[in-house]
C-alpha positions in Angstrom: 25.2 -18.3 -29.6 28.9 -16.9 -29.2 29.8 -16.4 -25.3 30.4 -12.7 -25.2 29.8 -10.9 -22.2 31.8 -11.0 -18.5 30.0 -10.2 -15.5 32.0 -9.0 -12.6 30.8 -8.7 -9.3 32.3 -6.4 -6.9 30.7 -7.1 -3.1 32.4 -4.1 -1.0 31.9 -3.1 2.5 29.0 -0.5 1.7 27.2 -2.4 -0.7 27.4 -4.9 -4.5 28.1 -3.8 -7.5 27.4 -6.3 -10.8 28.9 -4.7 -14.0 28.9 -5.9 -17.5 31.9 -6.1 -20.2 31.8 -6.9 -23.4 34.1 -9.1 -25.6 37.0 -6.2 -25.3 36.8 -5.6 -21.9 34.2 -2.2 -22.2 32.2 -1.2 -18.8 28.8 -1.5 -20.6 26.4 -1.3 -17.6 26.4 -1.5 -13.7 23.8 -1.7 -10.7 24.5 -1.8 -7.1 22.3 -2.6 -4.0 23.6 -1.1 -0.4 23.6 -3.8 2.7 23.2 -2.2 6.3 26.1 -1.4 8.4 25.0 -3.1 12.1 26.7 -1.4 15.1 25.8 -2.3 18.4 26.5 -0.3 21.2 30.1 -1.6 21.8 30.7 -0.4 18.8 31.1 -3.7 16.8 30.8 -3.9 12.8 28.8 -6.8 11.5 27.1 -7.9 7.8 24.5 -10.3 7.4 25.8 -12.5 5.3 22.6 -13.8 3.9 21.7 -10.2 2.8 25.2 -10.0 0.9 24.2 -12.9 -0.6 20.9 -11.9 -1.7 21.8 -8.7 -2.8 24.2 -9.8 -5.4 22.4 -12.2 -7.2 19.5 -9.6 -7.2 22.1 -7.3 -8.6 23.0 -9.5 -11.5 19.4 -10.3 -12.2 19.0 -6.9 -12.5 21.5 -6.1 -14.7 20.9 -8.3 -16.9 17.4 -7.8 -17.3 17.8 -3.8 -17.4 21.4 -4.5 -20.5 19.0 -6.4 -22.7 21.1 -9.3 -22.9 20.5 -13.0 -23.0 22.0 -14.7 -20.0 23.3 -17.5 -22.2 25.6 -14.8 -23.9 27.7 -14.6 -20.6 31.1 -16.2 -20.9 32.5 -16.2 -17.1 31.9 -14.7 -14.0 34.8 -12.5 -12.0 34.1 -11.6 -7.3 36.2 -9.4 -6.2 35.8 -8.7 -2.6 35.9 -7.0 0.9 38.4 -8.9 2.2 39.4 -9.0 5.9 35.9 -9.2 6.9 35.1 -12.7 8.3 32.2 -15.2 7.6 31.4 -18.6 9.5 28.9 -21.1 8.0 27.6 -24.5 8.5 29.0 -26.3 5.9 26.0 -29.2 5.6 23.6 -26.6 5.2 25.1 -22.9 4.1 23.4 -21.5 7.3 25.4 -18.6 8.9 26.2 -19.5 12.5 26.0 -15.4 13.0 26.8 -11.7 11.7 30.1 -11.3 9.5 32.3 -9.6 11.6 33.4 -6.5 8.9 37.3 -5.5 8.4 36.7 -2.2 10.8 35.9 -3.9 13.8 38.1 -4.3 16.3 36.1 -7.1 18.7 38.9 -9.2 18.3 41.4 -7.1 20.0 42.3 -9.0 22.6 42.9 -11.9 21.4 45.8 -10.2 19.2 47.0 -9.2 22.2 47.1 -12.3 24.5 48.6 -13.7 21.2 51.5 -11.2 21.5 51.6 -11.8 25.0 52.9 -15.7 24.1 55.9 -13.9 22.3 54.3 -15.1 18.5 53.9 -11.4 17.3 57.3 -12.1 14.9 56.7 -15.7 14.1 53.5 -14.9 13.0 54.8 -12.0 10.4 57.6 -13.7 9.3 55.1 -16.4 8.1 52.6 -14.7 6.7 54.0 -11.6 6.2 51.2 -9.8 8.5 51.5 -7.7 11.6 49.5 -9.4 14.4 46.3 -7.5 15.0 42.9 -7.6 15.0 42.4 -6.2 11.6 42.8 -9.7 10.3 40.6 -12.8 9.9 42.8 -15.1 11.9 41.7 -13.4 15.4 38.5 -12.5 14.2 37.4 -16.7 13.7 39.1 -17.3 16.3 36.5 -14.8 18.1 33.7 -16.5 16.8 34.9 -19.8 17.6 35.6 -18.6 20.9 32.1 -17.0 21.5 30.7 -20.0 20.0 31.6 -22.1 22.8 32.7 -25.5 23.1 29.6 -26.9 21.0 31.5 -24.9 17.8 34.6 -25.2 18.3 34.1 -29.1 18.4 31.7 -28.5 15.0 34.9 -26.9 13.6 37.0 -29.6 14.4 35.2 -32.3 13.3 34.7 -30.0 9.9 31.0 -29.5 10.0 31.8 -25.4 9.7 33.1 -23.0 7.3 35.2 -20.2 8.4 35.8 -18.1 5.4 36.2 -14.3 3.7 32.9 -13.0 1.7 35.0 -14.0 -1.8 34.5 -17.9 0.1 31.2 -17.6 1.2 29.5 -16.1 -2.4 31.4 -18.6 -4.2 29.8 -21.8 -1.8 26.3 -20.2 -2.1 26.1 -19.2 -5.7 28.2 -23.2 -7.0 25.8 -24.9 -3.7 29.0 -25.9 -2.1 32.4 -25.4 -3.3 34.7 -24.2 -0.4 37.2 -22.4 -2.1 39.3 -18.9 -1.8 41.7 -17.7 -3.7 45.7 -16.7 -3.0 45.0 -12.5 -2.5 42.3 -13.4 0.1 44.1 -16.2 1.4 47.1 -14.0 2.1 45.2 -11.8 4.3 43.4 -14.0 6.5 47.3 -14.2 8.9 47.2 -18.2 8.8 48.5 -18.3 5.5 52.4 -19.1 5.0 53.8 -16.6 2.0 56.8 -19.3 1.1 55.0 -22.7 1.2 51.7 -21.2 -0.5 49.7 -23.1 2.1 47.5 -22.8 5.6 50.3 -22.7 8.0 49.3 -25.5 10.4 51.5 -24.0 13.6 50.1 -20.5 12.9 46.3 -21.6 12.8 46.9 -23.4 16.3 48.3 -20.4 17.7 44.7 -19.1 16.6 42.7 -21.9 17.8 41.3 -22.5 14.1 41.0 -26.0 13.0 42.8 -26.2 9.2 39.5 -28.2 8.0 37.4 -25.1 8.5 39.5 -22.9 6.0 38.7 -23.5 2.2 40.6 -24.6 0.0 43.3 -22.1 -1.8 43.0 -21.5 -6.2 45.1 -19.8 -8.7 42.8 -16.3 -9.1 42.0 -17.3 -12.6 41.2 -21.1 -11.6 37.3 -22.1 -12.3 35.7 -22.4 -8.9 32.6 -23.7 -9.7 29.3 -22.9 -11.8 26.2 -21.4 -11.0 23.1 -20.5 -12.2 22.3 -17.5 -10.4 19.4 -19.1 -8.5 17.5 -19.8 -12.1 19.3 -17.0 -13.9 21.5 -18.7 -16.4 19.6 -22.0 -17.4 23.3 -23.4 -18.5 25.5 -22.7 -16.0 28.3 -20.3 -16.0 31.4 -20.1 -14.4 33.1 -18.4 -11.6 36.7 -17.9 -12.6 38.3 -14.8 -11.5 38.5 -14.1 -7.6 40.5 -11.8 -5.9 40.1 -9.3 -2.8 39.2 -6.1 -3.9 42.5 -4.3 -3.6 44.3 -7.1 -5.7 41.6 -6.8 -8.4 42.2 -3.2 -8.5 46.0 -3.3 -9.0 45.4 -5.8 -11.6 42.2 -3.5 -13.3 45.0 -0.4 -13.4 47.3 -2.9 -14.9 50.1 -2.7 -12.2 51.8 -6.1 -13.4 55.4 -5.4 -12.6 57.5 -4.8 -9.6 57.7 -1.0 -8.3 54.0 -0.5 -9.7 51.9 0.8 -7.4 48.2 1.7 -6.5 46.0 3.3 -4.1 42.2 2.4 -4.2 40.2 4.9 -2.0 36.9 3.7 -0.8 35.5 3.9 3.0 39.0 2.9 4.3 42.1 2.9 1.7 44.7 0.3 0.3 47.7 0.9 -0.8 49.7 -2.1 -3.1 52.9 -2.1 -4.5 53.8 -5.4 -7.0 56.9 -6.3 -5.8 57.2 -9.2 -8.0 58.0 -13.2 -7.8 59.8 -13.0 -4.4 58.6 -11.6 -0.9 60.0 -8.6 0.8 59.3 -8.1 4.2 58.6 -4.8 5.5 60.6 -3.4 8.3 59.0 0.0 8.1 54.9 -0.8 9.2 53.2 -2.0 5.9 52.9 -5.8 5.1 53.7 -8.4 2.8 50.9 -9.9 0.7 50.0 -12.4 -2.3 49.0 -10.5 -5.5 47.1 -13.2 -6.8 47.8 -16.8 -8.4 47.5 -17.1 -12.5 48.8 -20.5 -14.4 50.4 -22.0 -11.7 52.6 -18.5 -10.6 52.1 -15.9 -7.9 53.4 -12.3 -7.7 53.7 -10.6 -4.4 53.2 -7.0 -2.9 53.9 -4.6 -0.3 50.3 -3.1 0.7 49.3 -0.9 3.9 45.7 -0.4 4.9 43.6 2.5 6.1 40.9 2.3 8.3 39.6 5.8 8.0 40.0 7.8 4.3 36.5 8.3 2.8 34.5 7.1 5.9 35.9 10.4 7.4 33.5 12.1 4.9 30.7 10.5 5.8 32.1 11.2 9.6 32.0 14.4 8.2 28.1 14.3 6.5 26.3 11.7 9.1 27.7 12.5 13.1 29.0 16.1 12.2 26.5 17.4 10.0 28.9 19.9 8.8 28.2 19.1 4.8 25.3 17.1 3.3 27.1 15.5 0.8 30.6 14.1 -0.2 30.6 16.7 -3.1 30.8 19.7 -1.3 34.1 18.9 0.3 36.0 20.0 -2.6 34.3 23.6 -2.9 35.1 24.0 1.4 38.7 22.8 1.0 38.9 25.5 -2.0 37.6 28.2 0.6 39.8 27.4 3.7 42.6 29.6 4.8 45.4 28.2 3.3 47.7 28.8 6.0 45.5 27.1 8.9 47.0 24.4 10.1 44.4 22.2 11.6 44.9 18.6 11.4 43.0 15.5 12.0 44.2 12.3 12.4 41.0 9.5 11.8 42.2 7.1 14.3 38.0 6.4 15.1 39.3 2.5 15.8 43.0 3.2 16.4 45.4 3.4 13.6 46.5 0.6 11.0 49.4 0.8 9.0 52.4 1.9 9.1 51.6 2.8 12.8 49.9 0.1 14.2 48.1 1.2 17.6 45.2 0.0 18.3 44.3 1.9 21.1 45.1 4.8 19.8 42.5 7.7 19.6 41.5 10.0 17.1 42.4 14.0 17.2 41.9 17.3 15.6 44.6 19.8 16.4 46.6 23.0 15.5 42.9 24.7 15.9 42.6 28.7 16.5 39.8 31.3 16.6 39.7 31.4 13.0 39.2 27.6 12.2 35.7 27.1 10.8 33.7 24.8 9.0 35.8 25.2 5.2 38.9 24.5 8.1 37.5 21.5 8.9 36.6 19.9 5.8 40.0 20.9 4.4 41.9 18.9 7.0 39.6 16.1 7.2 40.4 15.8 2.9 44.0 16.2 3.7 44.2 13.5 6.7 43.8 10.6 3.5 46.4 12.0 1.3 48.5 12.1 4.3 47.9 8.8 5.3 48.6 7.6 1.8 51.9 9.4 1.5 52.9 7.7 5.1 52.6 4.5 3.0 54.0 5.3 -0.2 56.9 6.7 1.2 57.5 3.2 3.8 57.1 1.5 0.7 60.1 3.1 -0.9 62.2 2.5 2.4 61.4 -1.0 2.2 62.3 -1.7 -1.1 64.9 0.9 -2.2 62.5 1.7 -5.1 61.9 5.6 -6.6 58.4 5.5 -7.0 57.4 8.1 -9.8 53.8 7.5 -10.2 50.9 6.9 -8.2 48.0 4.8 -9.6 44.7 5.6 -7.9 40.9 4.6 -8.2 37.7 4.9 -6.0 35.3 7.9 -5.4 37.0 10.2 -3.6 39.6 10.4 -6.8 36.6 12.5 -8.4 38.0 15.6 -5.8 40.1 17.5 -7.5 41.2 18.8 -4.6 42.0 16.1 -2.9 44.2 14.4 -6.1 46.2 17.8 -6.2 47.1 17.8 -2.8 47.4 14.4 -3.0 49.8 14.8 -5.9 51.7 18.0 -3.7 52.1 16.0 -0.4 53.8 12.6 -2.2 55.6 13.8 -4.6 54.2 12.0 -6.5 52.5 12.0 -9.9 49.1 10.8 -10.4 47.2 8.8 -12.6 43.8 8.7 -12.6 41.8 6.4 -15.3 38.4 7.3 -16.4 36.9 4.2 -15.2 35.9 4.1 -11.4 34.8 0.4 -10.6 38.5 -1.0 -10.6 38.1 -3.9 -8.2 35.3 -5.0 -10.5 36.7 -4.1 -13.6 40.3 -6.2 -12.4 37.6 -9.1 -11.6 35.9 -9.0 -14.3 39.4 -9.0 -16.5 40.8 -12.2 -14.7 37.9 -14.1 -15.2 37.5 -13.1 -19.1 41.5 -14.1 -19.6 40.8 -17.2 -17.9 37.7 -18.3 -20.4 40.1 -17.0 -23.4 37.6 -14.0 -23.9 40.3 -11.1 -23.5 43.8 -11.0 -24.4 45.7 -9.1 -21.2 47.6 -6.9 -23.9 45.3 -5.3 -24.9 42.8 -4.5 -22.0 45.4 -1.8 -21.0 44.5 0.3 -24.3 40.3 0.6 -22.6 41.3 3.1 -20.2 41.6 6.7 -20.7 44.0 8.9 -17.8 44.2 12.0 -16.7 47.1 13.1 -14.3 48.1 15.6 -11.5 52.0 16.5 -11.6 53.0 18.0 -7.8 52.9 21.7 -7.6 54.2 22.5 -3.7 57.3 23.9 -3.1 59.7 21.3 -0.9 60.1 23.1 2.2 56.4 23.9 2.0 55.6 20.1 1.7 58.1 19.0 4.0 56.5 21.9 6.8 52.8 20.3 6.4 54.3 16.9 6.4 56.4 17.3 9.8 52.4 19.1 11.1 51.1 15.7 10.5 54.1 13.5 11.7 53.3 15.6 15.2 49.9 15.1 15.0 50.3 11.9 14.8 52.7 11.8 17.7 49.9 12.8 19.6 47.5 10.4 19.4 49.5 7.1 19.7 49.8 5.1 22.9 52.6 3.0 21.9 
């Protein structure tokens, strides 16, 4: 029977999505199971890891079963991935020593600082492109080796553990034991040396992290492994397209040369900018990372990272109660006084990039007697574009580039509101295809080129756009811009 589906699997912070493509590259079919968000009462974000697990071959199980398809009709498999968040696993057995520690939290804190404190902020960026902080993997295992004791950090050393991203610890438990990552991932763990494409050795003893813990670093499009699914596939099928979620989306929009760029909007926001075969480094707050690896070559971009873009709405729905649902944010933003100039800045866990203040808290501001509820909402829908404008327009400072249009993806892109102001704030146009599942979709696209199902040229025809063109007057835009630069201002401690 001819191979002639592709499954991608997209494991994200709130939850995994499996979709199904046929031989073109067509979104046939997608399920999705949520995972809980623990918090404890420090405020510390954790997964279980097993549940991740658990939940994505459920989800592929399911959508298989519900498409009507035979399982021996699937070609390849494509993970793309939450990626800073940080899993640690016994390597004999695949037993999670404890929680995943999820991108958001910031437990790790102070080891990035007593890092810093050594004078290794700049040695650190210059080799792996990344501004010291907690955000990445590198303090975060060296957090759990640290709370592990001496017993674990001796384990590690004697390579008995894994320490891993989610993209690492799917592919060991769905192949039975394949360590691997791939090059997007690896580039954002902070031990990973952008020139010599390898775990820097100096940088992970800065950490503390043992380089026979870390997995072993593939081409995106390399074949990891097979698996059966637990039972699914009775001939196994393989894993061969990995990349972090952000790098599968720039590669699902199709952003393949330098000065394309891409903003993916989920819980917290990425933006990435493919800057090509050589690596730029950013002297205006956003950070230098690995696009991905295919036969044999990588390509590099610029990317900055939001903490706070559509968790603000469900700030919004869950701890304010002001709306009972994401959709009604576009309706209140519609109703607000146009000339009120609250703002809010969604520093909840300090601020990421280009600002980079980790003890910085968040604010609303420029309130008066007339601010309401529609007030509210508007601002809190204005804070991402914002944010995302901060980026786009570092980006251009960095690399002398004009950026003309802005590629986005992710729910929130369904607020028209939102993309209009987004387009007005920017300058920017923007292009929105009709497909939301990007990170899967650029997943499920590497690993169908890789198995010589799909032909790259043509995948960019299965996408339908529509676009925003900016609408504000300058000295309106630059007004509401300078009201946010303040705003910010106000909340950072650095």
């Amino acid at each position: 029977m001819d191979k002639k589906y592709i499954i991608g699997i997209d494991q994200s912070t709130q939850g995994t999505k499996a979709l199904l493509f046929d031989g073109e590259g067509h979104l046939l079919r997608r399920t999705d199971l949520p995972h809980r968000q623990i918090i404890n009462e420090k405020g510390w974000v954790s997964h279980d890891l097993n549940e991740i697990y658990s939940n994505t071959v459920q989800t592929v199980k399911t959508l298989v079963t519900e498409a009507k398809i035979q399982p021996e009709e699937v070609a390849g498999i494509g993970i793309s991935n939450q990626r800073e968040t940080t899993a640690s696993w016994d390597r004999k057995t695949g037993e999670p020593l404890e929680y995943a520690i999820v991108w958001q939290c910031g437990r790790a804190s102070g080891i990035a600082q007593e890092i810093a404190e050594k004078g290794c902020a700049e040695e650190i960026r210059e080799a792996t492109g990344l501004q010291l902080s907690a955000y990445f993997p590198a303090a975060k295992m060296a957090w759990l080796l640290r709370n592990g004791g001496e017993e674990r950090q001796n384990r590690a050393k004697n390579g008995e553990l894994c320490l891993g991203t989610i993209d690492s610890w799917l592919i060991y438990k769905l192949t039975g034991g394949a360590f691997k990552t791939d090059y997007s991932n690896a580039s954002r763990t902070q031990l990973f040396n952008l020139k010599m494409l390898s775990w820097d050795e100096k940088i992970c003893g800065i950490f503390d992290i043992p380089v026979c813990a870390l997995a072993e670093v593939c081409d995106s499009d390399a074949v990891y492994g097979m698996t059966t699914m637990e039972g699914l596939f009775a001939n196994p099928v393989p894993i061969c397209g990995v990349l972090g979620d952000s790098h599968a989306a720039l590669f699902g929009q199709g952003c393949l040369k330098p000065g394309m760029i891409k903003a993916t909007y989920g819980t917290g926001s990425s933006l990435m900018m493919n800057i090509g075969d050589k690596p730029i480094q950013s002297s205006h707050g956003v950070v230098t990372s690995l696009a991905w690896g295919r036969g044999g070559k990588v390509d590099y971009v610029l990317e900055g990272n939001l903490n706070y873009t559509g968790a603000v709405i469900t700030w919004l729905k869950d701890d304010l109660k002001l709306i009972s649902s994401a959709g009604e944010t576009e309706q209140l933003a519609r109703e607000a006084n146009p000339v009120d100039r609250t703002y809010l800045v969604p520093a909840f866990t300090g601020l990421g990039a280009p600002y980079w203040d980790e003890k910085a808290t968040a604010s609303i501001s420029g309130i008066t007697r007339t601010t309401g509820k529609a007030e509210v909402v508007k601002a809190a829908l204005d804070c991402i574009a914002y944010q995302i404008t901060d980026l786009v327009r570092a980006m251009e400072q960095d690399t002398g580039l004009q950026i003309a249009e802005l590629r986005v993806d992710g729910g929130p892109t369904r607020n028209a509101y939102l993309m209009q102001f987004q387009s007005d704030i920017a300058n920017k146009r923007v292009n929105i295809p009709d497909a939301e599942e990007l990170s899967g979709i650029g997943a499920a696209y590497m690993a169908g080129i890789s198995v010589g199902l799909y032909d790259l040229e043509k995948l960019a025809d299965n996408m339908k756009r529509s676009m925003y063109e900016p609408k504000m007057a300058d000295e309106v835009r630059e007004k509401k811009y300078a009201g946010w630069k303040e705003a910010v201002g106000g909340v950072l401690t650095k």
